[in-house]
C-alpha positions in Angstrom: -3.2 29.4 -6.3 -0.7 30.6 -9.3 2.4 29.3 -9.9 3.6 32.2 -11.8 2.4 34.4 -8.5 4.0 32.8 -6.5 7.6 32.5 -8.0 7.0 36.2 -8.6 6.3 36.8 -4.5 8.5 33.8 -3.6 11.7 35.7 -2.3 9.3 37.9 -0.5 7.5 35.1 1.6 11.0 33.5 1.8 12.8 36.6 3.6 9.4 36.7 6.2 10.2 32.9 6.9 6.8 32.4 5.6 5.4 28.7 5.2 3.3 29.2 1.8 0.9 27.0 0.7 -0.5 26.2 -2.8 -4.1 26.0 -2.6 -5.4 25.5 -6.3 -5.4 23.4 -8.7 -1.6 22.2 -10.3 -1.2 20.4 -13.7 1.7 18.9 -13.2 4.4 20.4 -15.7 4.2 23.6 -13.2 5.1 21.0 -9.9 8.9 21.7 -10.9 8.3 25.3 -10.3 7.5 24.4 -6.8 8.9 21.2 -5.1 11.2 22.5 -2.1 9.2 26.0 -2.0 6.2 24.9 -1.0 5.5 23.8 2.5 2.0 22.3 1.9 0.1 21.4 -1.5 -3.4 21.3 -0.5 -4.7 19.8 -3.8 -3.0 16.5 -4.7 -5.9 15.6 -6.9 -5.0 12.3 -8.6 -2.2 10.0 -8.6 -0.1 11.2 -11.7 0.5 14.6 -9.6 1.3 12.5 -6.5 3.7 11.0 -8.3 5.4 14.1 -10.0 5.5 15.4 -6.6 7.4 12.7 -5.1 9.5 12.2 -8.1 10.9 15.8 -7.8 11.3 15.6 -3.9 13.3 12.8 -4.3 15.5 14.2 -6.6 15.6 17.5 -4.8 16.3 15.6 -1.3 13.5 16.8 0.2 9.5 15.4 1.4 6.8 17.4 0.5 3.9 17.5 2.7 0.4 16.9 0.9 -3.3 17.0 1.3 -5.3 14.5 -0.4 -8.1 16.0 -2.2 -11.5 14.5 -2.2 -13.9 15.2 -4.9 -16.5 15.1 -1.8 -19.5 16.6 -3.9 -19.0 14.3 -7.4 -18.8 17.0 -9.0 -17.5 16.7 -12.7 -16.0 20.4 -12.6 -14.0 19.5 -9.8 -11.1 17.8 -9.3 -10.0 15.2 -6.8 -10.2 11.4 -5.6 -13.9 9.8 -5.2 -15.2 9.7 -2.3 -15.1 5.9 -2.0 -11.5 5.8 -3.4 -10.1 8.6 -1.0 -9.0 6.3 2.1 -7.1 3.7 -0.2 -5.5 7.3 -2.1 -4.5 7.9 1.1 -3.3 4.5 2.0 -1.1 4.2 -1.2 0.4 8.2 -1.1 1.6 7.7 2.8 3.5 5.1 1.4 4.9 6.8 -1.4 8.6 8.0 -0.8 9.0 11.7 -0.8 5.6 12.6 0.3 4.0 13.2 3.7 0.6 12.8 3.4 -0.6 15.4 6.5 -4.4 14.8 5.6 -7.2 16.0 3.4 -9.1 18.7 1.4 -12.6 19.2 -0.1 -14.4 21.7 -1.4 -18.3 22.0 -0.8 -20.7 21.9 -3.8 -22.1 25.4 -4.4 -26.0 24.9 -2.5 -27.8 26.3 -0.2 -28.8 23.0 0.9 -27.2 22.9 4.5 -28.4 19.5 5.3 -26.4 18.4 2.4 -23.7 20.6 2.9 -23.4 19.6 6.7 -23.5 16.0 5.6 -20.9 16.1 3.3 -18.8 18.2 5.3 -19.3 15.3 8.0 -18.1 12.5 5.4 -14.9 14.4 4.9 -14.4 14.5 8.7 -15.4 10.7 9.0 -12.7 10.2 6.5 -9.9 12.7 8.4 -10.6 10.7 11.7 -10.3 7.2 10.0 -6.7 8.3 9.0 -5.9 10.1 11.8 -6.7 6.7 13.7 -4.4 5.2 11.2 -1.6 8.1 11.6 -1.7 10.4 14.3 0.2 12.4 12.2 -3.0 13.1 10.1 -3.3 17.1 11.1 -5.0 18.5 8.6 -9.3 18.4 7.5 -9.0 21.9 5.2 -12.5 22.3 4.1 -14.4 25.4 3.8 -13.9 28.9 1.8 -15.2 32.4 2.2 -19.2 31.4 1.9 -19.3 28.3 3.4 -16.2 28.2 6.1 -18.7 29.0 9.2 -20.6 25.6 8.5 -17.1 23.5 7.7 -15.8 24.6 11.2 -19.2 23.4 13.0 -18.3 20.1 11.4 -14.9 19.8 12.0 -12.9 21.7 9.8 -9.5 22.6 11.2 -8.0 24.6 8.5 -10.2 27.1 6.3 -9.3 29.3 3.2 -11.2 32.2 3.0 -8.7 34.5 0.7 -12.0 36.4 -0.4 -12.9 37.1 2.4 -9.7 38.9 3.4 -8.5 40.6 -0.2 -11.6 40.4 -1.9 -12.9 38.5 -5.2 -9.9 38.1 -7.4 -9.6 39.7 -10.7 -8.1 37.3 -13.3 -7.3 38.8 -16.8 
């Protein structure tokens, strides 16, 4: 979720034959750094990074797979399309040459509510299987992280990112 991370792992995941994915959040002066390196940006938050995206890949010769993130909570520290805007995002980025749209990303507001959380997580999936029906290409509903993943995947999550789970909190300087 660090561009300068990444490009200094790159040739690492590279040699492994790795796919990598970039999972955070991307202003979009860094998307040069990765168009044709990444195989899956999970947060393609608003349409000026869409089209950055697609402007690169077309001049690199190459389609880069997306997720469409959804603001699913409202929350104003987060980024990502409205929920009532998120199935015409998608409508409009499918078409957009040099992208492959593959399907959708959220991130849960931070509750212990899990009648809210449950619902929200079911909007999300509501939305993934209205594209899916659209484009049975659609593959991808990644929602849920290391606290709230379990809940996600009893509503339909298919992909998960739980990094602190696995290395532990992260230590920014």
């Amino acid at each position: 979720n660090r561009v300068q991370e990444l490009l200094e792992k790159y040739e690492i995941y590279r040699r492994a034959n790795c796919e990598i994915h970039f999972i955070g959040h991307l202003q979009t002066n860094k998307v040069k750094y990765l168009v044709g390196k990444i195989t899956l940006f999970h947060s393609c938050d608003r349409d000026e990074l869409a089209e950055e995206i697609a402007r690169l890949s077309l001049k690199r010769n190459v389609v880069s797979q997306i997720l469409v993130q959804v603001n699913i909570g409202r929350e104003e520290t987060k980024g990502g399309y409205a929920p009532e805007n998120a199935f015409e995002a998608y409508r409009k980025l499918k078409e957009t040459a040099g992208l492959k749209v593959r399907g959708f990303m959220a991130m849960l507001p931070d509750s212990d509510d899990e009648k809210l959380l449950g619902a929200l997580a079911d909007e999300m999936r509501s939305l993934y299987e209205r594209a899916k029906a659209d484009d049975p290409e659609i593959a991808c509903l990644s929602l849920g992280m290391s606290g709230d993943y379990k809940l996600c995947i009893e509503h339909g999550s298919n992909m998960i990112r739980v990094g602190s789970t696995i290395f532990g909190a992260r230590k920014y300087m």
